[in-house]
N, C-alpha and C positions, 0 to 999 in steps of 0.2 A: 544351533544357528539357523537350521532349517523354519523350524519352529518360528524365530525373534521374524526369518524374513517375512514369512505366510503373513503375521501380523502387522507389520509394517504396509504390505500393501494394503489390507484392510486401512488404516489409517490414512495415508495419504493417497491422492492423487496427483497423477503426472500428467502437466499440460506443456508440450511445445509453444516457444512463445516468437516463432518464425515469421508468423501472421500478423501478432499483437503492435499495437501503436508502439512507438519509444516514448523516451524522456520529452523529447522535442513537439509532446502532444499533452506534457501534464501541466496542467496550470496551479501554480502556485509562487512561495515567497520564493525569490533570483536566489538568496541566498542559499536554501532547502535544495533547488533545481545544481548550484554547481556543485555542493555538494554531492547528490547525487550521478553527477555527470564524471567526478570524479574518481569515484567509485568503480562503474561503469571501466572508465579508462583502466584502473587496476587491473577488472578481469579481463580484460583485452589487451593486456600486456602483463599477463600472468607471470610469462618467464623470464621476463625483461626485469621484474621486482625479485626474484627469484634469485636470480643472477647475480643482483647487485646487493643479497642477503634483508632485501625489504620486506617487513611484514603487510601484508594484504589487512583490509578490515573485512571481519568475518561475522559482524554478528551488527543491525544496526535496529535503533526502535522509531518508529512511527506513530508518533503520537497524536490526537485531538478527539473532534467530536465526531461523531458519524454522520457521514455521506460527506467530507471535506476530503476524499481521494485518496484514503490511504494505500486500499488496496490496490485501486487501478495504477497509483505508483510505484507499488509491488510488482506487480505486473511489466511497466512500462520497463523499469529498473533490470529484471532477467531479461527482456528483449535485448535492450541495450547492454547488457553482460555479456552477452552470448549463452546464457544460461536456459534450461528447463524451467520452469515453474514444479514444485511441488509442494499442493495445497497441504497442509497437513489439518485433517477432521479434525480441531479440538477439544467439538465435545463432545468427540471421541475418544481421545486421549485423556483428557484431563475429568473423570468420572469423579461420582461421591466417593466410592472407596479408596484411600487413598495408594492402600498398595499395587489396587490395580492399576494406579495413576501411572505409578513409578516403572514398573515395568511396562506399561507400552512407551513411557519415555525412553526408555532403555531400546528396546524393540523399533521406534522410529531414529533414533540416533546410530542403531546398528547400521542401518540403510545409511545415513547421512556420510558417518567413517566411511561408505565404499564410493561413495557419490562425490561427483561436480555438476551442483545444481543450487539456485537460488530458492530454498525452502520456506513458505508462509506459513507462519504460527499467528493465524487473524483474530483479532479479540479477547485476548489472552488476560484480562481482568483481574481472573479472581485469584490468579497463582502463588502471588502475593502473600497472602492470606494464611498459607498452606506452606508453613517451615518444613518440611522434610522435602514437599514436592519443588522449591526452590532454591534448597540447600542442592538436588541435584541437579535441576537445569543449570544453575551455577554452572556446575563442575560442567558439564559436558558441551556447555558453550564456549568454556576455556577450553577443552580438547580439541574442539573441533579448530579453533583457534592455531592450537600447535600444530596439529596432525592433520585434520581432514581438509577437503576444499572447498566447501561448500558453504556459501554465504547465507546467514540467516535472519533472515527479516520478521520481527514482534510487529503487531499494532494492538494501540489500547487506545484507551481513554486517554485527559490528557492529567498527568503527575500521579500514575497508579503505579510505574515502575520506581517512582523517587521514594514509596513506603520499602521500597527493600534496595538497602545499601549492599550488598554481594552481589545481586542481581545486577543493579547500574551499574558498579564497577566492568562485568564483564561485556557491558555495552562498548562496541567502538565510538556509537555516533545516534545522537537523539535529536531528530527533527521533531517539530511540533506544527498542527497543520490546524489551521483556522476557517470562516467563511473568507472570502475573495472581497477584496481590497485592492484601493489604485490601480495600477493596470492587469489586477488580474479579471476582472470585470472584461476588460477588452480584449485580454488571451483567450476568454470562453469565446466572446466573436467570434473571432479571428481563427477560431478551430470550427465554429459551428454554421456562422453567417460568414464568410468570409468577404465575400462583396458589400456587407452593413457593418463593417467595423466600426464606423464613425459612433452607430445608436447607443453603444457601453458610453458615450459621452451624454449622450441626454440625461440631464437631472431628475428626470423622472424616470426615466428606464433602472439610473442607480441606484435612486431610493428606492424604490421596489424590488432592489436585489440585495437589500443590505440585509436583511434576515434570513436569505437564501442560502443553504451551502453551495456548492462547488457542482454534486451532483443532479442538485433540483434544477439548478440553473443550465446546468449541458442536457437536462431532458426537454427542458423546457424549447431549445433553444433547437434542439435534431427535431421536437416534433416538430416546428412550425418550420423547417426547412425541408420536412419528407412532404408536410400537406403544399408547400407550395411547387417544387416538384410535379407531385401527383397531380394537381390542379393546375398548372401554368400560370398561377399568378404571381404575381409582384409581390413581394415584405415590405409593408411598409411601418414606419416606426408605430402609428395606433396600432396593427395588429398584433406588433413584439408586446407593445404594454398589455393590452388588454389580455392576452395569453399568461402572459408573467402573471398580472394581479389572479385571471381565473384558477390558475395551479397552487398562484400561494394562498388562499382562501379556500381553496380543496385540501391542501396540505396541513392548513392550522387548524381546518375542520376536525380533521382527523386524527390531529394529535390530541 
């Protein structure tokens, strides 16, 4: 057991999420957020569900494309739980050799059985793929279900968990997370410019965010509020566009 623990800290890190934003800072679909919020409410009436013989959900997947917030909802999610964060390295876990796969699966779920913590398995792909190494995530996602306490959050792409029907099953709950739309355009504002909420309404400000995800759009959106900060100037709607157009033409450069 000694052994299984040694290994497990190699594989995950532990972050306190006391500091971290909540729910109340992720931007995304109303529906995705109450669910989330709901959840949240479970671990913070832990004993209250407990009491009344209700099962918690323990296990949920995060789905889309990258940089549309999956993890920083991960994140946001343990703040609002009242939980720890723990990263779990997955590609450190999940190696070419498969048995070695298996037991540090074994070896991070030891940790999990003694823990009450919101545990991130990020980008989880190729697991799929790999029948023995998802015959036993199965299994130890429904234990931890029974037995342990600790809620566990997948992200992937998006419909790479619907190739493995055992696996879904043991899902409680599958959001899927897209680029920003309708008002979520104007949540990035409202978190980043908060005094220019109005400019998410300019038709040009929106088409220029329409191929943006979630996180190109909140960098874009912090830097041109630290530079005017730092400089004592005004935001005005041409500087948001012109920033916007210079980042996504950096961005498609380089993809």
């Amino acid at each position: 057991m000694d052994d299984l623990a040694a290994a497990s800290d190699i594989l995950v890190t532990r972050v306190c999420m006391k500091n971290h934003d909540g729910l109340d800072h992720v931007v995304g679909v109303r529906k995705n957020l109450r669910q989330l919020n709901y959840i949240a409410y479970e671990y913070g009436n832990i004993q209250q569900l407990e009491e009344r013989g209700m099962r918690r959900r323990s296990c949920i997947l995060l789905q889309g494309p990258e940089g549309t917030g999956k993890m920083y909802t991960a994140f946001a999610l343990a703040h609002d739980c009242g939980l720890d964060l723990c990263l779990v390295h997955v590609q450190e876990v999940f190696v070419d050799d498969e048995d070695r796969t298996l037991a540090n699966l074994r070896s991070v779920f030891s940790s999990i059985d003694e823990d009450r913590a919101l545990y991130l398995f990020d980008d989880v792909d190729g697991i799929v793929h790999r029948h023995r190494t998802s015959a036993l995530l199965t299994n130890l996602i429904k234990r931890n279900a029974i037995m342990g306490r600790s809620l566990l959050v997948f992200t992937s792409l998006p419909g790479v968990f619907s190739q493995d029907t055992h696996l879904c099953q043991a899902l409680d709950m599958v959001l899927t997370f897209g680029l920003p739309e309708g008002d979520q355009l104007a949540d990035l504002f409202r978190i980043y410019l908060p005094e220019h909420e109005e400019m998410a309404h300019s038709s040009r400000i929106a088409s220029t965010c329409e191929d943006m995800t979630h996180s190109e759009i909140a960098r874009v959106l912090n830097q041109i509020r630290i530079e005017a900060l730092a400089g004592g100037s005004e935001i005005t709607t041409g500087q948001v566009l012109n920033t916007l157009l210079d980042n996504l033409h950096s961005i498609r450069f380089h993809e």
